[in-house]
C-alpha positions in Angstrom: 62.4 -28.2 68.2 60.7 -31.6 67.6 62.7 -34.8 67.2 61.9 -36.1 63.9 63.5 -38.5 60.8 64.4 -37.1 57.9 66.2 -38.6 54.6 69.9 -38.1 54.6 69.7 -37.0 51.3 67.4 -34.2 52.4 69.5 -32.3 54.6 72.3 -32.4 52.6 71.1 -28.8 51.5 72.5 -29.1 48.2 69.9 -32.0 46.8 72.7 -34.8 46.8 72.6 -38.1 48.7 74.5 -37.4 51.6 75.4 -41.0 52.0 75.6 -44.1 49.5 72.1 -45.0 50.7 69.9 -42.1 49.7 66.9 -44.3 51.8 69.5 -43.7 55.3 68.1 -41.9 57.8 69.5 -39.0 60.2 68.5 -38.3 63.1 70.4 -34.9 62.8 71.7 -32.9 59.7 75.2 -31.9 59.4 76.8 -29.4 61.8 76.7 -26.4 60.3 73.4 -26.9 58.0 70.9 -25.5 60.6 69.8 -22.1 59.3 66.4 -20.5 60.5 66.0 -22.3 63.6 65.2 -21.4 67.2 65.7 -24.1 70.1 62.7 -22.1 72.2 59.9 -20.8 70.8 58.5 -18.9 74.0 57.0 -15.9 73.7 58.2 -12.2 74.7 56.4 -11.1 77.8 57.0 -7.9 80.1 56.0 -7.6 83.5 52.4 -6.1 81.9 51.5 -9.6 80.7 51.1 -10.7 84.0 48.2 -10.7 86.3 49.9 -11.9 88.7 53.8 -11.7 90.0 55.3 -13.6 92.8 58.3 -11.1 93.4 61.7 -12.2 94.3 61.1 -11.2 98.0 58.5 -13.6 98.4 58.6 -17.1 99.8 55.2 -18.7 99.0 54.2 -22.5 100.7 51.0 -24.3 100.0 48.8 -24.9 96.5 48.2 -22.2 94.1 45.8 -21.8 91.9 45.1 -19.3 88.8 44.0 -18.9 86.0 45.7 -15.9 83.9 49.3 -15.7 82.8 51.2 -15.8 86.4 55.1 -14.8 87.2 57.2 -16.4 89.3 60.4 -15.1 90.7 60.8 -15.8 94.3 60.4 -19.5 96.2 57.7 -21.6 95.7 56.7 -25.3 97.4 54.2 -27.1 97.3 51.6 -27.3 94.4 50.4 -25.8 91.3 47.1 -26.5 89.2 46.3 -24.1 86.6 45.0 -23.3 83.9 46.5 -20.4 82.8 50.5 -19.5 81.8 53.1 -20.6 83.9 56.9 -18.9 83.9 59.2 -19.4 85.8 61.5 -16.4 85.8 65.5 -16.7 86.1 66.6 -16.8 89.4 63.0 -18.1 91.0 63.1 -21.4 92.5 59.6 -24.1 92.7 59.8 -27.1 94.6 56.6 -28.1 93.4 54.8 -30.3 91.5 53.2 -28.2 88.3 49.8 -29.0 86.4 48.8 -26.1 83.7 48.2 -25.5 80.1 51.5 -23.8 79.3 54.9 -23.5 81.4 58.0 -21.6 80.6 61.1 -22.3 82.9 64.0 -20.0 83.1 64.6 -20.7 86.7 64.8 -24.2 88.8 61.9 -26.5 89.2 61.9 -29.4 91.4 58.9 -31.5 90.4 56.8 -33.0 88.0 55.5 -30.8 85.4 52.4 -31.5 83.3 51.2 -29.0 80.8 47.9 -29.5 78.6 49.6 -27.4 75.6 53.6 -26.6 76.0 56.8 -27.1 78.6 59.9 -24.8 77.6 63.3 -24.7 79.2 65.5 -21.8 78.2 69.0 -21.9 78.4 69.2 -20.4 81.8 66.2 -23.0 83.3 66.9 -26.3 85.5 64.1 -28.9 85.7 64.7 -31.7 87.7 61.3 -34.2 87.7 59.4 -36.0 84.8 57.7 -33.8 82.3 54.5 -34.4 80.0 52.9 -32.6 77.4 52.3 -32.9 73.8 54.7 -29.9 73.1 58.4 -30.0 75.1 60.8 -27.6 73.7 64.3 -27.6 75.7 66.9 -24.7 74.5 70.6 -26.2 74.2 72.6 -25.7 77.4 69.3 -25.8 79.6 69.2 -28.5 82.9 67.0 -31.3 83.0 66.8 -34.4 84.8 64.1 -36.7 84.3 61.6 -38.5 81.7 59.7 -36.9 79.0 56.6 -37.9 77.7 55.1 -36.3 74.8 51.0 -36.7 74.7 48.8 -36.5 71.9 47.9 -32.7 71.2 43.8 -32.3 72.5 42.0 -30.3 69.6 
């Protein structure tokens, strides 16, 4: 979900000024108002997906590299610079410091992430370390600890 302004009067849902100052602006509309809206927009991907999985039974050390969509759900330190898909699967833990185009975290990641397109943070994911990237999508209920920077989207 991006953060964004929008005219009191506009999410009112019923086309009245929500407040005496139809020019106020909410940051948020009224509890019970959403309708139609996700809080993470990742896509559905089975184990086919993948060209690569790190299974749960693996613990992994050093700097990896790839360049297709890649699974994680084992231990991880160290670096990553991609270019492909990253996730992060529930239950995996990185200690790293992440650079990629797209990362998905449903697990714990210790470290700085940096994607070129997307970050997402489901419910069940726990991201401790600054995070860049001109699209950041965190579910309600999910962990993070750190700053967020949103770049400018490359075309």
């Amino acid at each position: 979900m991006r953060a964004g302004f929008v005219p009191a009067h506009e999410n009112s849902g019923n086309n009245e000024p929500a407040h005496e100052n139809p020019g106020l602006l909410t940051l948020f509309p009224p509890l019970g108002k959403i309708s139609g809206m996700t809080d993470v927009h990742s896509d559905v991907m089975d184990d086919a997906d993948f060209d690569t999985i790190l299974s749960r039974n693996i613990d992994f050390s050093g700097i990896l590299n790839f360049e297709k969509p890649f699974l994680i759900r084992g231990r991880l330190s160290g670096d990553i610079i991609a270019k492909g898909i990253l996730v992060v699967d529930e239950g995996a833990v990185v200690e790293a410091n992440i650079n990629t185009s797209r990362v998905i975290i449903r697990g714990s990641v210790k470290g700085d992430v940096i994607a070129s397109e997307k970050v997402e943070v489901t419910i069940t994911g726990k991201l401790i370390g600054n995070v860049t990237a001109p699209e950041i999508f965190m579910e309600t209920g999910c962990h993070f600890s750190g700053r967020c920077t949103m770049t400018e989207k490359k075309i």
